[in-house]
C-alpha positions in Angstrom: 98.1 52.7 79.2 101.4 54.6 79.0 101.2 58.3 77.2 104.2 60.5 77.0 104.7 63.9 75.6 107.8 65.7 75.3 108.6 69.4 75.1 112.1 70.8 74.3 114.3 74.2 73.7 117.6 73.9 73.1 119.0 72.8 76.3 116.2 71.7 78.3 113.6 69.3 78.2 110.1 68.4 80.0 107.9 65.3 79.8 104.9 64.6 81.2 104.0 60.6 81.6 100.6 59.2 82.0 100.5 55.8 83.3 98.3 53.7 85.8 99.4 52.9 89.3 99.1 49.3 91.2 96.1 50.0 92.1 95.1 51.0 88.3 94.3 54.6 89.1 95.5 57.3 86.1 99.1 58.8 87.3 100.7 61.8 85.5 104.9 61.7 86.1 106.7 65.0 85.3 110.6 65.4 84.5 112.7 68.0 83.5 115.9 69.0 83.0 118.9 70.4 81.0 120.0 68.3 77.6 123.6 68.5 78.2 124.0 68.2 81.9 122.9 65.9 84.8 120.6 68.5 86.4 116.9 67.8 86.7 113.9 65.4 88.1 111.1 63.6 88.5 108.2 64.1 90.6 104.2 62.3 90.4 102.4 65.6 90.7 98.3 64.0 89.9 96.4 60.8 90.1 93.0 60.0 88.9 92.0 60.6 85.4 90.1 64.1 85.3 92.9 65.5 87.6 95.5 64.0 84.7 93.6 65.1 81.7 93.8 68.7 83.6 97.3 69.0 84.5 98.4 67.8 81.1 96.8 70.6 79.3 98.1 73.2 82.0 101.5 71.9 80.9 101.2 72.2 78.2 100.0 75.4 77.6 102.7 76.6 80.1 105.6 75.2 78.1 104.1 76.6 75.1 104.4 79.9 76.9 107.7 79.4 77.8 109.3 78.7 74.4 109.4 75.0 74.2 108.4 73.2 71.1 106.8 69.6 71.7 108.5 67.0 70.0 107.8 63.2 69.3 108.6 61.0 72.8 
């Protein structure tokens, strides 16, 4: 299962990944970073499906806040 939302503003971006480990337990991936410029990164910040479904919305309501508009991945 892959699942991959993407928020934007004009010069940055953030995604948040869900996708399953070897060991088939639910991983969320975040990146970040500017549009135009090499600046940025990656980091697995939940695993396990409740802790994904979670941190998902919490993103998303943060970037929400912040300005960004979610676009299609």
């Amino acid at each position: 299962m892959l699942e991959r939302r993407r928020w934007e503003t004009s010069v940055r971006y953030y995604e948040a990944i869900r996708t399953v480990d070897l060991f088939g337990e639910d991983i969320l991936i975040k990146a970040w970073g500017g549009k135009f410029n090499r600046m940025g990164g990656v980091k697995v910040i939940a695993v396990g499906d409740e802790s994904v479904r979670r941190e998902i919305l919490r993103i998303e309501k943060t970037r929400r806040r912040k300005g960004y508009v979610e676009t299609s991945a």
